[in-house]
C-alpha positions as CSV (number, residue, x, y, z in Angstrom):
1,X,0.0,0.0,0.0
2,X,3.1,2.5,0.5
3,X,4.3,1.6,-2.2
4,X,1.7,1.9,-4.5
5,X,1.0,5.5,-2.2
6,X,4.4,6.6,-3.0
7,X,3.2,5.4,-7.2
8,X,0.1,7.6,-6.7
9,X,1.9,10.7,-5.0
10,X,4.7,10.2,-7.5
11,X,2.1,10.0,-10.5
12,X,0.6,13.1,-9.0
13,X,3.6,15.0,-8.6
14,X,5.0,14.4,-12.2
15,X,1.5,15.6,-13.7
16,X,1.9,18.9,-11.8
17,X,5.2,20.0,-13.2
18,X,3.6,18.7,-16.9
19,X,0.8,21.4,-16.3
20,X,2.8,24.1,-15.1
21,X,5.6,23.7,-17.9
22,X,2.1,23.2,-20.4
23,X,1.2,26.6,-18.9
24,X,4.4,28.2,-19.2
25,X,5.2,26.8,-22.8
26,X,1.4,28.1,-24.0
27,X,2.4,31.4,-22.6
28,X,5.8,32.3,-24.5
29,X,3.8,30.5,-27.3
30,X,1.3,33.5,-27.4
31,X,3.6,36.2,-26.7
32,X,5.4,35.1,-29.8
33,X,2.3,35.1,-31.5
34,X,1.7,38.5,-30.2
35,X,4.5,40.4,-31.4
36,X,4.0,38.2,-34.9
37,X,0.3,39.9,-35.3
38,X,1.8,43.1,-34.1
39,X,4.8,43.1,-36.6
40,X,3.0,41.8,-39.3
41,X,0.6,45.0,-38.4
42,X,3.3,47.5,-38.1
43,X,5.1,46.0,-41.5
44,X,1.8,46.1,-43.6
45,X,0.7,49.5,-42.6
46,X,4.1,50.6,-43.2
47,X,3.9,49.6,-46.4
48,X,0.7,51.4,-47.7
49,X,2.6,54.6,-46.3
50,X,5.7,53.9,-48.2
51,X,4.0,52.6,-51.2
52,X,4.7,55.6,-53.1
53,X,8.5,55.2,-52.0
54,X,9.0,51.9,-53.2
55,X,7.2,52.2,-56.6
56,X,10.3,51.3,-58.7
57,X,10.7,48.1,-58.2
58,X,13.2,45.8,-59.8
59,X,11.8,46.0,-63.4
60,X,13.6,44.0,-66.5
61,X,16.6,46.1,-67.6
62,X,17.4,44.0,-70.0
63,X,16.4,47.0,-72.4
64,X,18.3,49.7,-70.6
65,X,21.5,51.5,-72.4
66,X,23.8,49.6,-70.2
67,X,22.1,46.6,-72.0
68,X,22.0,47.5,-75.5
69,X,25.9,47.4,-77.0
70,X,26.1,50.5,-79.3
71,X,26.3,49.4,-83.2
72,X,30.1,50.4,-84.5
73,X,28.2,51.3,-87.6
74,X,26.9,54.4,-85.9
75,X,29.9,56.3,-86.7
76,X,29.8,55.7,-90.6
77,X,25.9,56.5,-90.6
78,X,26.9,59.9,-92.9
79,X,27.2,57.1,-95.3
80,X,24.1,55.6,-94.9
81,X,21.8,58.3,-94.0
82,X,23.1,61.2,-95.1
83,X,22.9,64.2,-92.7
84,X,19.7,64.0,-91.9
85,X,19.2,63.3,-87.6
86,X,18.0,59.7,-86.7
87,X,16.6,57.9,-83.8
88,X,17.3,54.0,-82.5
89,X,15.7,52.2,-80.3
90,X,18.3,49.2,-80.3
91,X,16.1,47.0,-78.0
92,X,13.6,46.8,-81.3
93,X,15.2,45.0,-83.2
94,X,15.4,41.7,-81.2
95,X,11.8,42.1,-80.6
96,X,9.2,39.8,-83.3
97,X,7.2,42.3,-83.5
98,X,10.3,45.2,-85.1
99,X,7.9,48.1,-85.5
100,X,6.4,47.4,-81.7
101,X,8.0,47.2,-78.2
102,X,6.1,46.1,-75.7
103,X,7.1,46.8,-71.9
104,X,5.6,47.2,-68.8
105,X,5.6,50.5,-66.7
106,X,8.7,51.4,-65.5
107,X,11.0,49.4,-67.5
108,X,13.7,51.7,-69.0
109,X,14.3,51.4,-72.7
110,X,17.4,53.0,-74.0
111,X,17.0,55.4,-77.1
112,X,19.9,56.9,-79.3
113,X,20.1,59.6,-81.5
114,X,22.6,59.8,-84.5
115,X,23.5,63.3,-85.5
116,X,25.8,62.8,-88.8
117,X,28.0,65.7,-89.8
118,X,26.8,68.1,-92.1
119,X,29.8,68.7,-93.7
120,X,32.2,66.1,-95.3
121,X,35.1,65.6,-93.8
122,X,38.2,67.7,-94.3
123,X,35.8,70.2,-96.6
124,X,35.3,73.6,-96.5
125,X,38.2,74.1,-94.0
126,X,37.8,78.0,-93.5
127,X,34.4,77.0,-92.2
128,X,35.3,75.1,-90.1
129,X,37.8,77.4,-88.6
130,X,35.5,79.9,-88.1
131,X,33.0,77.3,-86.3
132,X,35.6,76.6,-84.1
133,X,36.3,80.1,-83.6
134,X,33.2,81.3,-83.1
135,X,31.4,78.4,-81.1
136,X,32.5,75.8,-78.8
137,X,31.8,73.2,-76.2
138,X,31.7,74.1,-72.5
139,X,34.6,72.6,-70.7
140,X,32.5,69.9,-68.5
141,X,30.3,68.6,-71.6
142,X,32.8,68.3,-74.3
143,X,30.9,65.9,-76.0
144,X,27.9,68.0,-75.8
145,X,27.6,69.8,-79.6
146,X,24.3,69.8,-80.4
147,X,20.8,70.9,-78.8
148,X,18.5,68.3,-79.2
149,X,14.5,67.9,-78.0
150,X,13.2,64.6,-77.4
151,X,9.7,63.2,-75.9
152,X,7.6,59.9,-76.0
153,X,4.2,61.3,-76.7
154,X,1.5,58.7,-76.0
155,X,-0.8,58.7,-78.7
156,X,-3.8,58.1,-76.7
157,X,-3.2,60.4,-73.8
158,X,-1.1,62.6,-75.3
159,X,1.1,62.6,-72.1
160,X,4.8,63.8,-73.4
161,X,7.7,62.2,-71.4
162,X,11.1,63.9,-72.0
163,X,14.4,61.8,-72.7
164,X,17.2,63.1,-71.0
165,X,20.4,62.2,-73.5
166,X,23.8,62.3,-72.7
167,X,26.6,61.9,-75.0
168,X,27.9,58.3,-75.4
169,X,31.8,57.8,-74.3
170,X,33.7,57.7,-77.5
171,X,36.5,59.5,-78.9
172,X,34.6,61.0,-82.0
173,X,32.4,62.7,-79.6
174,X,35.6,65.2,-78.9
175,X,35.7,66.2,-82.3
176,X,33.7,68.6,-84.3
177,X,33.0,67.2,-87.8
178,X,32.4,63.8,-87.2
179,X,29.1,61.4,-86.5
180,X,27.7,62.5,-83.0
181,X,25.7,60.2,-80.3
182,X,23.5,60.4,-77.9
183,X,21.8,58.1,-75.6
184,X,19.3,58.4,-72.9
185,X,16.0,55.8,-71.3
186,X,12.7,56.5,-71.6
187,X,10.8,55.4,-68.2
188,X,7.0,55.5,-69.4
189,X,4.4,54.6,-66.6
190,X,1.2,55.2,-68.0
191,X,-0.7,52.4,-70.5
192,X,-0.1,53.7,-73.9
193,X,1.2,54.0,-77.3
194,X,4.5,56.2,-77.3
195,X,5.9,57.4,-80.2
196,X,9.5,59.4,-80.4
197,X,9.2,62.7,-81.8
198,X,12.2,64.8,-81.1
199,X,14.1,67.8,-83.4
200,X,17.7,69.0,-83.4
201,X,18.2,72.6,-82.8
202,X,21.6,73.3,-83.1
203,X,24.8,71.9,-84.3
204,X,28.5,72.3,-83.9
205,X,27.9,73.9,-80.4
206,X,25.9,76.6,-82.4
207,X,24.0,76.8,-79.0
208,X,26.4,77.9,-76.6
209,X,26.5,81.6,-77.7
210,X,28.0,82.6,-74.6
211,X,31.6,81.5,-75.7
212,X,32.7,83.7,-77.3
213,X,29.8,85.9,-77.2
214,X,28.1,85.3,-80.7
215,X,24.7,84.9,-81.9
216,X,23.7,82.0,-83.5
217,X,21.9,80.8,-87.4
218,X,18.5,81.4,-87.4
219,X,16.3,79.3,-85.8
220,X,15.5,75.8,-88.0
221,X,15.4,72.8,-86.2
222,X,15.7,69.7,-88.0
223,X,13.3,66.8,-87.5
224,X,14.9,63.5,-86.2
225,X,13.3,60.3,-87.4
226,X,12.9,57.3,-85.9
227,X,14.2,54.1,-87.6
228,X,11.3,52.0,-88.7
229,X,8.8,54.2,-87.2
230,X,9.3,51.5,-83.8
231,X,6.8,53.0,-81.1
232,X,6.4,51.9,-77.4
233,X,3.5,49.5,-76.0
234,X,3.3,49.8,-72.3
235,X,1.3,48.1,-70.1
236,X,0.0,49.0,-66.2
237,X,-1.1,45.6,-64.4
238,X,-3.9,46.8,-62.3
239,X,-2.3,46.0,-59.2
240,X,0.3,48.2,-59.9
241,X,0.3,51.2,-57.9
242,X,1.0,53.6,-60.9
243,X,-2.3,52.6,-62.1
244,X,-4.6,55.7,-62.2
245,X,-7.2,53.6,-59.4
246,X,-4.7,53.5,-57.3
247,X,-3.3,57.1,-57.4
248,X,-5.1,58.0,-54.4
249,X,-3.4,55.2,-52.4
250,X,-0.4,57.0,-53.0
251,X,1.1,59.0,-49.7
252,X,0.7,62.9,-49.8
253,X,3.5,64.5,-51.9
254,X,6.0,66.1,-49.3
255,X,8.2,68.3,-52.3
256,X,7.4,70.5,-54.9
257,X,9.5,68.9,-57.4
258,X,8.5,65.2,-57.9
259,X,8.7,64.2,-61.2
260,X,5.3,63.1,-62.7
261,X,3.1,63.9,-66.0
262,X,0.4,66.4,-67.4
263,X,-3.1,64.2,-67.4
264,X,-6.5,65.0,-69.1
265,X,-8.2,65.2,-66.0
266,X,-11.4,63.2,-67.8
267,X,-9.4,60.2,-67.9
268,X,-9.0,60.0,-64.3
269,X,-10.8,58.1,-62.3
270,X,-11.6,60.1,-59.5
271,X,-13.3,63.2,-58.3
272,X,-12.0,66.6,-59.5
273,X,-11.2,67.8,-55.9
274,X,-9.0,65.3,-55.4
275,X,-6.6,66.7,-58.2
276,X,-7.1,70.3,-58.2
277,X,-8.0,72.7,-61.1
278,X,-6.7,72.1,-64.5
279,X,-3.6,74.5,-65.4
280,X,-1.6,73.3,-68.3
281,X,-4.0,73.2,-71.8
282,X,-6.5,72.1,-69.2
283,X,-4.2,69.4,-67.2
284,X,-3.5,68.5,-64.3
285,X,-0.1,67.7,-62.8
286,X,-0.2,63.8,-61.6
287,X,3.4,62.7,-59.5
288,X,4.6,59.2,-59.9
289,X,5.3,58.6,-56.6
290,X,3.3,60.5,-54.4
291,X,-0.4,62.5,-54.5
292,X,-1.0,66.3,-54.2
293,X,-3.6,67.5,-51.8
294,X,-6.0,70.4,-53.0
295,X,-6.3,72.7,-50.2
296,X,-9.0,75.6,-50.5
297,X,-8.0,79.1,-50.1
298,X,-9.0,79.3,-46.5
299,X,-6.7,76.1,-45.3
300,X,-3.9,77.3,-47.1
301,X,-3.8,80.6,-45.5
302,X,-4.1,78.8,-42.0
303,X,-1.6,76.4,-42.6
304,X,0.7,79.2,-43.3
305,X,-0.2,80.9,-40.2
306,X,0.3,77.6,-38.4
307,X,4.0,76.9,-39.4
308,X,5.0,80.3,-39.4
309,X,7.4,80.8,-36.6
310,X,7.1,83.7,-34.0
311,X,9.1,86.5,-33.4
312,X,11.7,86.6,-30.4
313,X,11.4,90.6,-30.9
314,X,7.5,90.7,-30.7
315,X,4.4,88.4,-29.2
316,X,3.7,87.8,-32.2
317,X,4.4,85.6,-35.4
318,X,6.4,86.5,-38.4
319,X,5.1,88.3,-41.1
320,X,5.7,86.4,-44.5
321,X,7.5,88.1,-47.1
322,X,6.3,87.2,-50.8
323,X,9.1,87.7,-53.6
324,X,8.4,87.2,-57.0
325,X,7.3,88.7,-60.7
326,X,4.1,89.5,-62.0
327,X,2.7,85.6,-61.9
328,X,3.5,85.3,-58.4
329,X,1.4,88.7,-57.9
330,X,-1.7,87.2,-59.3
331,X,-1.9,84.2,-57.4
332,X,-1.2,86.2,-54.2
333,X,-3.8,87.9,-55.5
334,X,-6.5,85.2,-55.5
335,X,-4.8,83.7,-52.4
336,X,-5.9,86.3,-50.6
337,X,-9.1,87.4,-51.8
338,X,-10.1,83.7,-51.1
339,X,-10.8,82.8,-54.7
340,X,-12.9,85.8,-55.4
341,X,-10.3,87.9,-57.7
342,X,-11.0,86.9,-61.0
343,X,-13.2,83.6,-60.9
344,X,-16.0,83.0,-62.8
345,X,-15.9,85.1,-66.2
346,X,-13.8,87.2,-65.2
347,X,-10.8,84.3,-65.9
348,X,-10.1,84.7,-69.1
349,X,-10.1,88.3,-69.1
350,X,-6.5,90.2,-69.8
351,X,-5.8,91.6,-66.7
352,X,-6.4,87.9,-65.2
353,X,-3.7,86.4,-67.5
354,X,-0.9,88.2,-68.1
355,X,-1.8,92.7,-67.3
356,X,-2.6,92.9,-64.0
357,X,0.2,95.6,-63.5
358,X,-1.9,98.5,-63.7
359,X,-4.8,97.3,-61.1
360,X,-4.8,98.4,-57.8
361,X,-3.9,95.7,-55.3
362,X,-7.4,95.0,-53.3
363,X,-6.8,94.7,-49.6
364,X,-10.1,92.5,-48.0
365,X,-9.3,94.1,-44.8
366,X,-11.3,93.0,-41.8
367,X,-12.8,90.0,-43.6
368,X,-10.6,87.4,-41.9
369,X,-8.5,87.4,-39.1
370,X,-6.1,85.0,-40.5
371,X,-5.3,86.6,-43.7
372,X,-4.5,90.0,-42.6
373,X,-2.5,89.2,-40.2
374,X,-0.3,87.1,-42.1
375,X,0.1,89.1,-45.0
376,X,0.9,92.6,-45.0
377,X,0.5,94.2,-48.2
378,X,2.3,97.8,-47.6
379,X,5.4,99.8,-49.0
380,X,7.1,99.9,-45.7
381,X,10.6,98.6,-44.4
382,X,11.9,98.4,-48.2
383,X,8.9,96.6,-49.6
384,X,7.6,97.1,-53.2
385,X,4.2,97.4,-53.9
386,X,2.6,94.7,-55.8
């Protein structure tokens, strides 16, 4: 019986310590769980607020300039092409489709554009003395002799990218009367048809008329063309967050200069307000990365008040001191005649556009508190009246 009490007790005792390390293993079993949940909260929500920062994803560069070897024959294009200006799109040619290149958004496709001499070599050598004399390169772009234009315009949207080119690294780009290249990638986000349209403005440095001080030909650009008319399919998964449904997941722009696109606002869809008035032909101005908030003419003035910083001289805050030219005294302006100054039919009216000069500055004293306190619209202390 002792024995089989001492079993029992033993048996009882053992069970015990099973529960209480159960209890303790359940217990660092949920806290783990807990922090899981919580990080996998923390993670996700901090990734709608940096959606917009991490747009650019790792996209297929396989059509990129550092991708695409440039063709020797470049340099003998004079021969081929005359002097006329061309573009390449090397990645087309690979393609099946040799007039069409699809991509999706973002991917970079690499463009080059052939400038042959207009001259033949060792001709007209006074000429070219006096080129030489007259313009030249500036010391850190020596490869840079001609002013050329380029854009993607989708053909749909009529959104107008801009390439940025650079010349390529080559010795002929040092010298003057030879076959000239540039390169640069087109980065198209929006589901379109893009086709190249670009023109050359000036050759032979003809642009830089700062060195020596010179003016240069008359104006006449000269078309570039693009080899085999190739254009630029791209496609927007609707997932993607630079599709146009999704722009308004996109965090609140926090800089004045991110890049972005002029967008027919009826092809948008969302509500006016959320994209402002149309200013450009009747556009509005859609960033990549971020959205703009519209703030009416009240909010702006108080969040200027807000953020404004006080005066250790005074009580009170700073007064803020608008600089600008005639543009910037319009919109102050409607800013602070809350809209009023020239809205309605009044908006296309001269003085509204462009002569405003001769118009009295209107002063909406005692209409809110706000806005004359934080602008003061006088002569004194060296001001200029607008």
């Amino acid at each position: 019986m002792d024995s089989l009490r001492r079993q029992r007790t033993h048996g009882v005792r053992v069970s015990a310590k099973a529960r209480r390390w159960a209890v303790i293993l359940i217990a660092v079993a949920a806290i783990v769980l807990f922090f899981r949940i919580c990080g996998r909260l923390y993670h996700s929500g901090q990734g709608r607020d940096d959606w917009g920062a991490n747009l650019i994803a790792q996209v297929d560069q396989k059509y990129s300039c550092a991708s695409q070897p440039l063709d020797a024959s470049v340099w003998s294009a004079r021969a081929s092409h005359g002097t006329q200006p061309f573009a390449i799109i090397p990645a087309a040619v690979r393609t099946a489709d040799r007039n069409m290149l699809p991509v999706v958004a973002g991917q970079p496709v690499c463009i080059r554009v052939v400038v042959p001499p207009i001259r033949p070599a060792g001709l007209l050598a006074r000429r070219e003395k006096e080129m030489v004399e007259l313009f030249q390169t500036i010391p850190s772009e020596p490869g840079l002799w001609d002013s050329i234009i380029l854009d993607a315009v989708g053909q749909s949207s009529g959104i107008s990218i801009p390439v940025q080119l650079q010349p390529v690294a080559h010795a002929n780009m040092s010298r003057r009367n030879t076959v000239h290249v540039y390169e640069g990638e087109l980065q198209a986000y929006d589901a379109d048809v893009f086709a190249i349209s670009g023109v050359v403005e000036y050759r032979d440095a003809a642009w830089n008329y700062e060195q020596p001080a010179s003016l240069p030909d008359e104006y006449q650009p000269e078309r570039i063309s693009v080899l085999r008319d190739v254009q630029i399919r791209v496609s927007v998964p609707r997932a993607s967050s630079f599709h146009p449904e999704n722009h308004m997941r996109l965090p609140v722009c926090q800089r004045t200069d991110e890049p972005g696109r002029w967008v027919q606002p009826a092809t948008l869809p969302f509500a006016a307000e959320a994209h402002g008035q149309p200013l450009y032909g009747g556009k509005v101005w859609l960033p990549y990365r971020c959205r703009l908030r519209s703030y009416t003419y009240s909010a702006f003035l108080q969040c200027l008040d807000d953020y404004r910083p006080f005066s250790p001289e005074t009580t009170g805050k700073y007064t803020v001191h608008w600089f600008g030219d005639p543009n910037s005294r319009r919109a102050l302006k409607k800013i602070t005649s809350l809209g009023q100054w020239c809205s309605g039919i009044m908006a296309s009216q001269p003085q509204c556009l462009c002569d405003d000069s001769g118009e009295a500055f209107p002063r909406f004293t005692g209409q809110n508190t706000v806005r004359d306190t934080l602008l003061e619209l006088n002569d004194e202390d060296g001001g200029w009246s607008v």
